[in-house]
Each structure stands twice: as structure tokens, then as C-alpha cells.
N, C-alpha and C positions, 0 to 999 in steps of 0.2 A: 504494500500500500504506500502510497504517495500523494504526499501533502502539499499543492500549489502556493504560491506566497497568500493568496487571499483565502485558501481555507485552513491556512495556519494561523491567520491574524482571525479568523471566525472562531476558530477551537479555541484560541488564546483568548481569545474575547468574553465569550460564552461558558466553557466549558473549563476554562482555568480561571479567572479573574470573577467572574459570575456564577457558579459554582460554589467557589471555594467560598468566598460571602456569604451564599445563602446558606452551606454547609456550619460555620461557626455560628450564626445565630444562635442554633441550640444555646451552645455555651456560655454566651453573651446576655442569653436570657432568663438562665438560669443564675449565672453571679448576680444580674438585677436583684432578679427575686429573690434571692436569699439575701441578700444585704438588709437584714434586723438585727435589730439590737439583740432582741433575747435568743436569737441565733449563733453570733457570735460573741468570739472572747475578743477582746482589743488586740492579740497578737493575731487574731487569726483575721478580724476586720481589716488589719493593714497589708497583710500579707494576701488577701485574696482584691484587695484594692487597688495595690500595682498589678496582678495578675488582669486583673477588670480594665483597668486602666490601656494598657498594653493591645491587650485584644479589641475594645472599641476602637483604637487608634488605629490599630492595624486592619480593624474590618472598613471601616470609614476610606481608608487609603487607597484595599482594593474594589471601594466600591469605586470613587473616582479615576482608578485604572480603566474599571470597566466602565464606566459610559465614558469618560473622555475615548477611549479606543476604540468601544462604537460608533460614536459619534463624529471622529475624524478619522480614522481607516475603516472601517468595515460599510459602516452606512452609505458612503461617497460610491462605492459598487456597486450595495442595492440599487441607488437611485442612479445608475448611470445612463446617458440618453438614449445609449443604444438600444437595439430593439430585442437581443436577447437578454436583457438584465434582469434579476429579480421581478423590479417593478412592473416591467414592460413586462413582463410574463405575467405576474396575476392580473393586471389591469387589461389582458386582452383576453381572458376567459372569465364571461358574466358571474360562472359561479364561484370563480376563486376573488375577485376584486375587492372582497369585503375583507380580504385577509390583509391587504394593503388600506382601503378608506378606513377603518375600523383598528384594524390589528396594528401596524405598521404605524400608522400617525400616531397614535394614542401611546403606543409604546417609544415611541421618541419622546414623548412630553415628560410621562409618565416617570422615565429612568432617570429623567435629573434628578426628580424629590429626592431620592432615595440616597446619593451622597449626599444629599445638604441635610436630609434629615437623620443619616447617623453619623455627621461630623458634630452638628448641634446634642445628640445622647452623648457625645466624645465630650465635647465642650463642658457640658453641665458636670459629668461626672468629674473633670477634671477641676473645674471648679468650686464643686461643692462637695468632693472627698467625701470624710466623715459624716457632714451630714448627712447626705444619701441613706445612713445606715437609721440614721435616726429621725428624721423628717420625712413621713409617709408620700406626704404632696409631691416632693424633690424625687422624691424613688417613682411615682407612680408618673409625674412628666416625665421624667427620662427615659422610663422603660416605654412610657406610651410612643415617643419619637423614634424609640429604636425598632417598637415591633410599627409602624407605618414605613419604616425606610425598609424594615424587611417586606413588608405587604407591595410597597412599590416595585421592587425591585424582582416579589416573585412574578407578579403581572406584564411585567418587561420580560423577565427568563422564560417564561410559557409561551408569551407573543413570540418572541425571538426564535424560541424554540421550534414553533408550531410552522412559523412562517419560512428559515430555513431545510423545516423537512418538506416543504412545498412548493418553493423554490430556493435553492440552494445559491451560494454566493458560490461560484467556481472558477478557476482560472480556465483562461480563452485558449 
């Protein structure tokens, strides 16, 4: 098997950097939730706070991998003018074009939220440490911005998903 330059920037895109994001949430959302007080000791508070700390940082980062690399290599293909491209292919069979009107726009808009809103879970937790463990309101904002940037970000990997096994991005 052999990998073109534009279905190695799609697997990279998709299947490494998009993937791997929505893969750590578990973990991400589980340190959220357990950060109580009557949960933890103050050694174990701090010690799973750089642990927390770390993995938002790092999930937030490749989230911004993934749509910047969608959005400046892989997307430029989709919509290329020519008349074998992606687009030009659903949009010339009536029953596929909604995979583009519907699928395709929606999931461009859609994939920004999703770094802005778990560099903002990154942000808050970075700022308000300790509290988090003890201020209900602080834990329940920040977990809430992290599961919408996961909720965004699965509705892009589905669309993306659904819309590359339909038409594929592939080299010429």
C-alpha cells in the first residue's frame, strides 16, 4: 500500500491529529470530574493537576494541529476547481450533494469551536488550579467547554469521516 502526498496529509489530519484528541478526552474528563475536594489529599490534588494541566495543553494543541491542517492542506483539495475533486464529485450527483451543502460547510464552521473551546478549558484550568478542586461553578465551566470542544470536534471527525469515504481526497 501507498500513501500519495494528499492522503498522507488526510490520514495525518484525520486519523493522527483528530483521532488522537478525541481519543484523550476520556482522560481529560475524567481528571475534570474527579477534581473534589473530599476526593482528594492535597498531595494527590497537585500531582494529578500538572498531570491535568499537561494533557489539556497538549489536547488543545492537537486540536489546533488538526483544523489548522485541515483547513490549509487538506481542505484546498477538496474544494479544488477541477472537475474531479471531492466537491465537484458530490455536487454533480443529486443524491450525494447534501454531503457537501450540509456535511462539508457545516463541518468547516463547526471544527474551529472546538480549539478555541478547549484552549479556553486549558486557560481556566491553568488559571484557577486549586480552585477547580474546590469551587463546583469553576469545575462544572471548564468541564462544560471541554466536553462542547469534544462535541464539536466529534461532528467534524464523523462529517470528515463520512464525507472522505465518499469521496476521497487522492492524488492525481
Amino acid at each position: 500500500m501507498r500513501l500519495g502526498v494528499r492522503e498522507f496529509w488526510t490520514v495525518l489530519h484525520g486519523m493522527l491529529f483528530g483521532a488522537a484528541y478525541l481519543l484523550a478526552f476520556a482522560g481529560g474528563l475524567a481528571g475534570l470530574w474527579s477534581l473534589r475536594p473530599a476526593w482528594l489529599t492535597a498531595e494527590g490534588a497537585r500531582e494529578r493537576m500538572r498531570r491535568l494541566q499537561l494533557g489539556l495543553w497538549m489536547m488543545a494543541i492537537i486540536c489546533w494541529a488538526t483544523v489548522i491542517s485541515g483547513t490549509w492542506v487538506v481542505y484546498p483539495w477538496y474544494r479544488d476547481p477541477a472537475k474531479s475533486s471531492p466537491r465537484s464529485q458530490l455536487l454533480a450527483v443529486t443524491d450525494m450533494a447534501a454531503w457537501h451543502t450540509f456535511g462539508m460547510e457545516w463541518k468547516e464552521h463547526v471544527a474551529w469551536l472546538s480549539p478555541i473551546l478547549a484552549t479556553a478549558a486549558a486557560a481556566l484550568l491553568q488559571r484557577y488550579k486549586d480552585d477547580l478542586a474546590r469551587r463546583d461553578d469553576l469545575r462544572r465551566a471548564t468541564t462544560t467547554l471541554f466536553v462542547l470542544a469534544f462535541l464539536a470536534a466529534m461532528v467534524a471527525g464523523i462529517f470528515g469521516a463520512f464525507i472522505n469515504k465518499v469521496a476521497p481526497i487522492l492524488d492525481r
